[in-house]
N, C-alpha and C positions, 0 to 999 in steps of 0.2 A: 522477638517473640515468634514462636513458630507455630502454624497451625496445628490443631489436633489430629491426631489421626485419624482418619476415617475408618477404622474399624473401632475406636473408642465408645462406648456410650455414653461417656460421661461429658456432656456439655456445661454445664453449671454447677457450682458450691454456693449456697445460701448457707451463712454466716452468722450466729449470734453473735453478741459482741460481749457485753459482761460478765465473765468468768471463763469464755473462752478463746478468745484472744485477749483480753487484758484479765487482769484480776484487780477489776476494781470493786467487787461484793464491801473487800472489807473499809474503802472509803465511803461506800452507800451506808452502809450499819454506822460508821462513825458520824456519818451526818443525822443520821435519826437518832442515834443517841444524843446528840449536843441539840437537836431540834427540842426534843421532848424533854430533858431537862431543863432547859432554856423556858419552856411553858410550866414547871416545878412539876412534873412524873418522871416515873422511871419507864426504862426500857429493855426488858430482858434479851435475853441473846435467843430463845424460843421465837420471840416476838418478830427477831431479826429473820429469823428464819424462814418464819412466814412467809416476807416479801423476796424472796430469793428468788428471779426472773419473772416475777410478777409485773403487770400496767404498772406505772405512776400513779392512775387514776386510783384504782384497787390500794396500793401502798402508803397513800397521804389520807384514804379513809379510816384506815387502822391505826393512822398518827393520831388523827380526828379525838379515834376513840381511846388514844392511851391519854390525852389531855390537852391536845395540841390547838391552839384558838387561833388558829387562820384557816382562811379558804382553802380547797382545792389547789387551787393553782396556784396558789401563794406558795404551799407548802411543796408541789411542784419545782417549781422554779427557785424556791428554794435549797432543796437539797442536789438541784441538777447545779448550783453556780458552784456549792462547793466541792461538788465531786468535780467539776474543771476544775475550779483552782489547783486541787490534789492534783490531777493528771497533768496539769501544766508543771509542776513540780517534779513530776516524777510517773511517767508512762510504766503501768505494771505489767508487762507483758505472758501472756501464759507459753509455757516450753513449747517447742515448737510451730504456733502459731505461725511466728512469720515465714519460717524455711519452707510449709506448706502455701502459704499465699505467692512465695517467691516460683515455688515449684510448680504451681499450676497457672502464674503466670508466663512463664517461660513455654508452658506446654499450650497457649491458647485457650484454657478454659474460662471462660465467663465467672464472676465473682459477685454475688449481692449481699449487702449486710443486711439482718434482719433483727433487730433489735427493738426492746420496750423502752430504751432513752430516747432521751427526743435530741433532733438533730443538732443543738450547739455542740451536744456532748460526743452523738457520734461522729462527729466531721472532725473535733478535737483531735479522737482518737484515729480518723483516718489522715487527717493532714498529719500526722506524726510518723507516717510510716512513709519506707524513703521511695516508696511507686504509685502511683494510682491502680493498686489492684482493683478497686469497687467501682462497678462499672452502674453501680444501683444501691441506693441507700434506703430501704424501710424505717422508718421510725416512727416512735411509738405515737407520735403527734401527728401523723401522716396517716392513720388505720383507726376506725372508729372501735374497734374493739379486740382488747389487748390479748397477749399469751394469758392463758391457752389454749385461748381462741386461735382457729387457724387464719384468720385475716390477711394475718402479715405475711405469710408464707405464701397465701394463693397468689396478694398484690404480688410480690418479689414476682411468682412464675409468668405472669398475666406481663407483667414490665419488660421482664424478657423474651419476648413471645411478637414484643413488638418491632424487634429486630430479626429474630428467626420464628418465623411463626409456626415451623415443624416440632420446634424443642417442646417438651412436656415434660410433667412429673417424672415419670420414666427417664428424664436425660439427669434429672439433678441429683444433690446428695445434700442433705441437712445438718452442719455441727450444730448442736445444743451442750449445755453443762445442767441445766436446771428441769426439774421433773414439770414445770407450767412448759418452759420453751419446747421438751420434748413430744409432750401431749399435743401441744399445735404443729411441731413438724408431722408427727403421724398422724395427727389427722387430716391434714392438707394432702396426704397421699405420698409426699416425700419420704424416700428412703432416709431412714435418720440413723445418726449416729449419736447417740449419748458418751460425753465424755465427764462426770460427776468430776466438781471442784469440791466446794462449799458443803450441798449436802448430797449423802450417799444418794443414788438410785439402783432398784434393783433389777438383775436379770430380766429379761421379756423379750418373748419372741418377734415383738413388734418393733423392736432397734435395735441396732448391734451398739454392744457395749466397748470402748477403749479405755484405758486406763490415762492416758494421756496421747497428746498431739506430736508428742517427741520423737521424731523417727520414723512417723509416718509420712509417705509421699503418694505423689499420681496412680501410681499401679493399685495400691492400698483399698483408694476410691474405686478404680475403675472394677476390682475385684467383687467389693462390696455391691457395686450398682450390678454385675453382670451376673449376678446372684438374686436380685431381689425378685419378689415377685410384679412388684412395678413395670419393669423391664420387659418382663415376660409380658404380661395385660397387654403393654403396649406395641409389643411388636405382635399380637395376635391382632390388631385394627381394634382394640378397646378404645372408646376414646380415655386418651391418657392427660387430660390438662382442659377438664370441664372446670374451669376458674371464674366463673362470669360472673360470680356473686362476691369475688374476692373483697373489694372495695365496700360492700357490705350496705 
């Protein structure tokens, strides 16, 4: 691995993980279907939709209400064992994803994952990849309050901040696929990139849109960050990475 350049701005990529590096949306919908029939309701594909980057917590409430007669955390930990099982069978990777985690490891930049599963499921999906890119894992059991809430995003900047304490908002860049993950990248003040899997999101000036991960690399990013107005805040002496309430 070789260091960044020093004229780079880009020190850090926080990382959603369901729908944009893996595509596991459609084994979460398959557990809430077999959940909610299994309690005799049905579960529409609208319904599904709803919870697309949403808490756990937020997602087993809506179960609650299609008919679902367990706890919280019941229904938790239920639908997180069967989505490992699915990803033990079979890692659904999204296009490009790894070639960009491989490309910005090789160039030095720092990697955090920042997701609403909680850690059995995303450690699954990181012991599967063949590097220790993630040098920082968010999960959603880890932040008292979920996407798209900025929580997760400020912990992520606040974690690394503890090794470089100059890095800020202004150093990072945000993959999101879901319009909850999106809403809490921009709000946390991270430059975001919206990459829509599952369900469409529209144009806004507040994230730049990609059609996909496929073929993008380092410069991509570095282009994206040296554009934003973040960048700019921060090299003007803004403070760029006021995170102290991250942990909530």
């Amino acid at each position: 691995m070789r260091s960044p350049a020093s004229s780079s701005p880009l020190k850090a990529v926080l990382w959603d993980m369901d729908g944009t590096i893996v595509d596991t949306e459609p084994y979460w919908i398959a557990a809430e279907h077999a959940l909610v029939e299994a309690h005799g309701g049905t579960w529409s594909h609208e319904q599904a939709m709803q919870l697309v980057g949403q808490s756990l917590t937020f997602s087993a409430g809506l179960l609650q209400e299609a008919g679902v007669r367990m706890e919280i955390r019941e229904i938790i930990d239920s639908l997180t064992a069967t989505v490992i099982s699915s990803v033990q069978r079979q890692v659904p990777w999204r296009p490009g994803a790894r070639e960009l985690l491989e490309d910005l490891h090789q160039a030095g930049v720092r990697c955090a994952l920042v997701t609403m599963s909680e850690g059995p499921l995303a450690r699954q999906v990181v012991d599967s990849l063949p590097r220790p890119y993630f040098e920082i894992l968010v999960t959603g059991d880890t932040v008292t309050q979920g996407k798209p809430h900025p929580e997760a995003y400020l912990t992520a900047v606040e974690l690394l901040q503890e090794r470089d304490p100059d890095l800020g908002i202004h150093h990072c860049v945000a993959l999101e696929d879901s319009a909850p993950g999106v809403a809490a990248a921009v709000a946390s003040g991270v430059p975001t990139v919206a990459i829509p899997h599952i369900v469409p999101l529209p144009e806004d000036s507040r994230y730049t849109l990609w059609n996909s991960l496929s073929g993008r690399s380092l410069p991509d990013l570095e282009d994206l960050l040296a554009a934003s107005p973040a960048l700019a805040a921060g090299s003007a002496g803004e403070p760029a990475s006021a995170v102290g309430h991250g942990r909530g």
